[in-house]
C-alpha positions, 0 to 999 in steps of 0.5 A: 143244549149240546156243547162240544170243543174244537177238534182237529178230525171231527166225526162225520156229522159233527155236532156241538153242546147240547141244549135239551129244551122243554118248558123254556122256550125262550132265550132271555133269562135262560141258564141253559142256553147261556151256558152252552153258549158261552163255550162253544157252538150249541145244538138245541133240541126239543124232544116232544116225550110220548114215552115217559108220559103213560098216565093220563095226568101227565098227558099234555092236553089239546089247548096246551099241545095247540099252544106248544106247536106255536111257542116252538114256531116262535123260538125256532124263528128266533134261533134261526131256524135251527131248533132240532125237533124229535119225537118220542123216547128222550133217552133213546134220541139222546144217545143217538145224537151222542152216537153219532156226533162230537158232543162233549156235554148236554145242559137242560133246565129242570123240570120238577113234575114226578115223572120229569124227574125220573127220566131226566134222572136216568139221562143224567146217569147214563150221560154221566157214565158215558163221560159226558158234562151234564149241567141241569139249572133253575129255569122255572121257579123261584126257589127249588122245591128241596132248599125250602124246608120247616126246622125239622127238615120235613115238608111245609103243608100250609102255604103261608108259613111256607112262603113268608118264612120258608121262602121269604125270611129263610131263604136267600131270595130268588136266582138273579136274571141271567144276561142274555148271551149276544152271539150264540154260535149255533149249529147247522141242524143234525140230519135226524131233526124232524119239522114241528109238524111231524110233532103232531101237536095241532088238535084235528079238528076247528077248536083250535081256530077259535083258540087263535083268535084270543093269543099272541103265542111266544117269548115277544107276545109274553114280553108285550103282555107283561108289560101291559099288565105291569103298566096299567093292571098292576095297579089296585092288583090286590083289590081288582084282581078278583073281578074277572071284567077288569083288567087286573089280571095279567094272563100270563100263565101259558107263557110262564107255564111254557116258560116264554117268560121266567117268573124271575123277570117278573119278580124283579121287575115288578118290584117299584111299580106299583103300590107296596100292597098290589106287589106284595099280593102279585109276588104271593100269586107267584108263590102259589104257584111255586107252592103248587110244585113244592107240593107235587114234589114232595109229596107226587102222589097228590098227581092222581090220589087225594093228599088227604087220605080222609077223601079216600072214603068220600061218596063221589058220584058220577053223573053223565048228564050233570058233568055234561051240562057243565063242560058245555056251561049250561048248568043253569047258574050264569057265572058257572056257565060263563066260566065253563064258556069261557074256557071253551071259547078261549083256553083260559078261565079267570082265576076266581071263576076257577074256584066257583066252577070248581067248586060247583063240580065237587060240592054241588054235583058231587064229581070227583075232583079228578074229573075236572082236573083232566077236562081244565087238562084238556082245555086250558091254555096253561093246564100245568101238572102242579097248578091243576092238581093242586087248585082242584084239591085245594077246592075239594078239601083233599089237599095240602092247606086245603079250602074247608070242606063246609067252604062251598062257593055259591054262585049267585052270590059270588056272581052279584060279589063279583060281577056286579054289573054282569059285563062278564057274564053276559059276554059269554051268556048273551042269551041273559043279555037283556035280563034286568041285573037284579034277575042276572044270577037267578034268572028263575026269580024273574016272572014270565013277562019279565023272561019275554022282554028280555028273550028268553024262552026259560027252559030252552034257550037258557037251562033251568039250574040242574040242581037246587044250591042249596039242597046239594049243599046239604047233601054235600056236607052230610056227605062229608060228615059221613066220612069224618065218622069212618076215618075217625 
C-alpha cells in the first residue's frame, strides 16, 4: 500500500499510500490494507514478479496462475476497480511510482518463500534509504517462522514438539483479527497501471474451463466455503477427514494460499463449534501448514535438494512411459488413478489421496520426488512453494519429521481402508463403475465373466497395473538400504 499526506502543491500525477498486495487478496483481516487506510488515501497494487521468480520451483503454475486472474477480478471488484496492475520486476516498478508520485510510505504484508525474502529485503532497503515509511505485517501465518525456536535458539525438525510446545505453550498465541477499516479512501488509478489481461495469467488452452466448473474463486466464495465446512464438515473432522467421499474437508487451501481468507479468521472462529477433538485435530492441520514454512525458511534449500542429504545418494530412476501413465491416472491402481484424475478434472486432490499417489510415484516407480512436486505445481489449484516441497519430502523419507523410508502406502489397502464403498473412486474411474467392491481395488482378481458384466475390456479400457506393489516394494526398500551403507 501507498500512503501519502496532504500537500499544498502536489506533483503532477499525484498518488497516495502504497498498498503492495501479493497473496492477500482480501480486505478482512488485512494489516496492510488497514493501516494504509487508516492514514490517508491508499494506492493498491499488485506486481505479477516475472523477474525474481528464475527457478522452475518458484514458478506459479497453471491451475494456480488460472486462479490468480480470477481472485484479482474478484478484489478489484471490491476495491472499486482501482486495484493498480503490473508486470514484471517489483523493484524497478516500485521506483517508478516513487519517481513519479507524492508517496510518503508503502506497507506490504510478508511473504516467507526464500526468493520473496529477498526481493522484498532489497525494496525495504532502497525504500529506507529513499526516506521512505515501510511497514511489513503477518498477514499469513499464524506464528512467524523466526519467534518459534527450540531452547537453544536453533530450528525445530519434528513437527509435534514444534507445534505443541513451540507454538502452543511457548508461544503468546496467534495475532488477533484485525477489524475491517469501513471507509477506505482510495486513489484514482495511476496512469502506469495496466488491466488483469495484459498479466497473462489465463492457461491458452481449454483446462482452464474444466477447472471453472468446480470453483467460486475470491474472498465472498472463501467466506461462503468456510462457513459450509464449519457448520456441517467440522463435525466428526478428525475421523472423517480421511474419507476423500465425505465432506469432512473443508477445501480451503486455494483461498488460504491466495489469502482470500486469513487462517486467523479460521483459528478463532473455529474454536466452540464443534467437539474438543475435531477442533484440536483441525487447529493441528493449520499447523501443518505453518510447519511447512517454518521449514522452507529455515532451512531454503529444501526448495529444490533433499533435507536429508542421506537422499543424495538415492538410485531415482526415470522412466518416461510410468510417469506418464500416472499423470494421466492410468496406473493400473484405481485409488491412485482416481487421485491423479482428479487432480486433472478439478485442480485439487484430497489430502490422503495426496499421500497414496505420492507415495505410488516415489517407492513404487522410483521418480524422484522433484518430479512430482513440479507436475502437483503445475496442476493444483493451491500449489504452494511450502506445503508442496515439504508433503513431497515428507512422503520420499528426505525431509524434516519425514514418513519412514519402509512406510510405502499400499493402494489397495488404503483404497478398501478408505473408500469403502468405492463412491470416489468410481466417480473419477467410471469405467470400474459396475465392477463388484470386492474386485474394485484389484480389478485382476475378478475373472473374465465377471470383467464382461461389468464392461470392462482389461487391458484396454482399464490399464493392467504397471508395476507389481509388491515387487517394486522390495526393490524400493533394497534400494534404501543401499544408501544407508554409503552414508554410513
Amino acid at each position: 500500500m501507498i500512503r501519502r499526506p496532504p500537500r499544498s502543491t502536489p506533483k503532477p500525477s499525484s498518488a497516495a499510500s502504497d498498498v503492495y498486495k501479493r497473496q492477500d487478496l482480501r480486505i478482512n483481516d488485512n494489516p496492510s490494507l488497514n493501516f494504509a487506510a487508516e492514514n490517508g488515501k491508499v494506492i493498491p497494487i499488485f506486481i505479477h514478479d516475472t523477474v525474481n521468480n528464475t527457478q522452475k520451483e518458484f514458478n506459479i503454475g497453471e491451475a494456480s496462475a488460472w486462479w490468480l486472474h480470477y481472485s484479482l477480478e474478484a478484489l478489484n471488484k471490491s476495491l472499486d476497480e482501482k486495484v493498480n496492475f503490473f508486470s514484471g520486476d517489483p523493484f524497478k516498478i516500485i521506483k517508478l511510482l516513487i519517481k513519479n508520485y507524492d508517496i510518503e510510505s508503502v506497507s506490504w504484508n510478508r511473504c516467507y518463500s526464500p526468493w520473496e525474502i529477498k526481493r522484498d529485503t532489497e525494496i525495504k532497503t532502497y525504500l529506507k534509504e529513499n526516506n521512505i515509511k515501510v511497514s511489513t505485517f503477518n498477514s499469513s501465518l499464524l506464528w512467524e517462522p523466526w519467534e518459534v525456536l527450540k531452547d537453544d535458539n536453533s530450528p525445530y525438525r519434528v513437527f509435534s514438539p514444534f507445534y505443541k510446545k513451540g507454538c502452543l505453550k511457548n508461544h503468546p498465541g496467534p495475532r488477533k483479527v484485525v477489524k475491517k477499516i469501513e471507509n477506505i479512501v482510495l486513489n484514482d488509478k495511476v496512469v502506469e497501471s495496466l488491466d488483469i489481461k495484459s498479466l497473462d495469467l489465463l492457461p491458452n488452452h481449454h483446462w482452464k474451463d474444466k477447472l471453472g466448473q468446480h470453483w467460486n474463486i475470491g474472498e465472498a466464495a472463501a467466506m461462503d466455503k468456510y462457513i459450509k465446512f464449519r457448520d456441517s464438515g467440522l463435525l466428526d473432522y478428525k475421523q472423517g477427514r480421511n474419507f476423500p467421499a465425505k465432506e469432512n474437508v473443508s477445501m480451503l487451501s486455494p483461498h488460504i494460499h491466495f489469502g482470500e481468507i486469513s487462517p486467523h479468521q479460521i483459528w478463532f472462529d473455529s474454536k466452540v463449534l464443534a467437539p474438543e477433538k475435531d477442533i484440536v485435530h483441525f487447529h493441528s492441520e493449520l499447523g501443518w501448514r505453518e510447519f511447512s514454512y517454518y521449514l522452507i525458511y529455515h532451512f531454503p534449500h529444501m526448495c529444490s535438494e533433499n533435507l536429508n542429504k542421506q537422499f543424495d545418494k538415492f538410485p531415482w530412476q526415470m522412466n518416461a512411459e510410468y510417469l506418464k501413465a500416472w499423470q494421466q491416472g492410468k496406473t493400473g491402481y484405481p485409488i491412485v488413478d482416481a487421485g491423479m484424475r482428479e487432480l486433472w478434472e478439478t485442480g485439487y486432490m484430497h489430502n490422503r489421496v495426496r499421500m497414496i499417489v505420492a507415495s505410488f510415484l516415489v517407492k513404487n516407480l522410483l521418480i524422484d520426488w522433484r518430479v512430482g512436486l513440479e507436475w502437483f505445481n503445475d496442476c493444483l489449484c493451491d500449489s504452494d512453494l511450502a506445503n508442496n516441497t515439504a508433503s513431497w519430502q515428507w512422503t520420499a523419507g528426505s525431509g524434516a519429521d519425514a514418513a519412514p523410508y519402509f512406510r510405502i502406502f499400499n493402494p489397495i489397502l488404503q483404497g478398501k481402508k478408505f473408500d469403502p464403498d468405492g463412491s470416489y473412486t468410481k466417480k473419477y474411474v467410471p469405467e470400474l463403475k459396475h465392477l463388484p467392491k470386492k474386485y474394485l481395488f484389484e480389478p485382476w482378481e475378478a475373472d473374465n465373466t465377471i470383467l464382461k458384466e461389468s464392461g470392462i475390456d482389461y487391458g484396454v479400457n482399464y490399464p493392467k497395473p504397471i508395476v507389481s506393489i509388491t515387487h517394486s516394494r522390495d526393490i524400493a526398500l533394497n534400494a534404501f538400504e543401499q544408501i544407508k551403507k554409503i552414508t554410513k
